[in-house]
N, C-alpha and C positions, 0 to 999 in steps of 0.2 A: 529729454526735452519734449520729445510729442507726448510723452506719458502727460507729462505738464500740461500738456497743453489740451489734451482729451479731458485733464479732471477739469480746470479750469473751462471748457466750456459745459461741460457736466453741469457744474454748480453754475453756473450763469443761466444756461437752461432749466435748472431745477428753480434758480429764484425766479425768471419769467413764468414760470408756471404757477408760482405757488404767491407771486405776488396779486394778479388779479383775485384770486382768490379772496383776500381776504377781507375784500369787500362785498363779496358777490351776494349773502344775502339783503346787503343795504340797496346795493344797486339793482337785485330782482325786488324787491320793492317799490322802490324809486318808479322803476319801468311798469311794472301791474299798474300803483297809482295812476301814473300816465298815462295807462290804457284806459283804465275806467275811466277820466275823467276825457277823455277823446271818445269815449264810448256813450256818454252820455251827451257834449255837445251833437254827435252825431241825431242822435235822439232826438235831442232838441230841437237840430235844422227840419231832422224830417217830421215832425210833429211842426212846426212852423208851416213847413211847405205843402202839408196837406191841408190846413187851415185856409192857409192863401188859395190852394183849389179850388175848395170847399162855396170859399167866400165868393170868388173871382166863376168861380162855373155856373153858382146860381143865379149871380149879373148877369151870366152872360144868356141864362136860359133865360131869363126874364125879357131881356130886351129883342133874343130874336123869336121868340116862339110866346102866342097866344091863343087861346082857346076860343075857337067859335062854334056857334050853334049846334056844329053836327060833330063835333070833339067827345069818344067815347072815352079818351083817356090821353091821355097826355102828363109824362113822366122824366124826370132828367135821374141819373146819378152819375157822382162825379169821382172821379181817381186819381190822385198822385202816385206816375207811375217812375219809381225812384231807377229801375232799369235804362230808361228815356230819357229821364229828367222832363218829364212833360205832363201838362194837366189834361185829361178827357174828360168828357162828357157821355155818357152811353145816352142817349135820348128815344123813347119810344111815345107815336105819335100814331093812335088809331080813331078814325073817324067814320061815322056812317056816309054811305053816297048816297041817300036821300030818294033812293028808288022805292023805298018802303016793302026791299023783297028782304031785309034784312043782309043786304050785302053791306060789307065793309069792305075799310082799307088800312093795312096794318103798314105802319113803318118802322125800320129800327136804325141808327146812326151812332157811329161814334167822332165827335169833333174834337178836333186837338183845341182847347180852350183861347190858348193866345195867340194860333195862328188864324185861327175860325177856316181851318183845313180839316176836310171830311173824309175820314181813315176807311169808313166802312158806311154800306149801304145795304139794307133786305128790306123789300116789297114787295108788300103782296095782298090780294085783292080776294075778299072770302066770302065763298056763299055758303049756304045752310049747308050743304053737303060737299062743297068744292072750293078749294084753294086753289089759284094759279099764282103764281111767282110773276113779278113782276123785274126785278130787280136781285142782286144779290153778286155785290161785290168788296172786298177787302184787300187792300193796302192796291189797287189797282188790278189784285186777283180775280176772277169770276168765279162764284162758287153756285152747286146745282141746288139745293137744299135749305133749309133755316137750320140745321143739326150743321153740318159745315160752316155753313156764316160765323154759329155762337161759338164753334171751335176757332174757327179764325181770326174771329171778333176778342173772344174771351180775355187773351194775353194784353191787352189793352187795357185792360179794366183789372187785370190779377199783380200785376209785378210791382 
């Protein structure tokens, strides 16, 4: 009787095993299919959502930033950062201060597009031979440099 009952679940065992089987390469197809085609709306979204940045960042530079007289450059680019789920702007904004010793004033910013929250800030004020740091902070951080800023700035603009 246990002899019986050992083969009997033997063979009950050996048919669970051998029954999914015999669809497995329809069903590892089926599932690939279903990956690529999830692999491509993904694609999709995110090529959508870098457009809408795209679109939605240069509205937004437009309306808050304009060029006057003593504007040596003035530059947006923008990022959909799929890490965040958030659209930035890196914005650089240098202008002469009109002292005619050829001093400027360098700005760099990163704004979060839909909240018009500013992630990061470097300022700095340049003469022929001399930069002083005005400014120079990220996510609420203080950083001492423009080589720190763009390290701590960068991941804003890469993911």
């Amino acid at each position: 009787m246990k002899n019986g009952i050992i083969t009997m679940c033997a063979v009950a065992l050996a048919i669970l095993f051998t029954l999914p089987g015999c669809n497995y390469a329809d069903r590892l197809e089926k599932l690939e299919k279903a990956n690529k085609d999830l692999q491509a709306q993904l694609e999709s979204r995110d090529l959508e959502l870098q457009a809408k940045c795209s679109k939605d960042a240069e509205a937004y530079f437009r309306r808050e930033w304009t060029n006057d007289p003593g504007t040596i450059l003035l530059q947006q680019t923008n990022h959909y950062n799929e890490a965040r789920n958030k659209c930035f702007v890196w914005i650089q904004y240098n202008y002469d201060l009109g002292s005619g010793t050829g001093t400027w004033h360098q700005n760099i910013m990163v704004y979060d597009v839909y909240e018009n929250l500013k992630h990061a800030h470097y300022s700095a004020r340049h003469r022929v031979q001399a930069t002083a740091m005005i400014t120079c902070e990220v996510a609420g951080k203080k950083c001492q440099s423009i080589e720190e800023f763009m390290a701590l700035a960068s991941p804003y603009m890469n993911q």
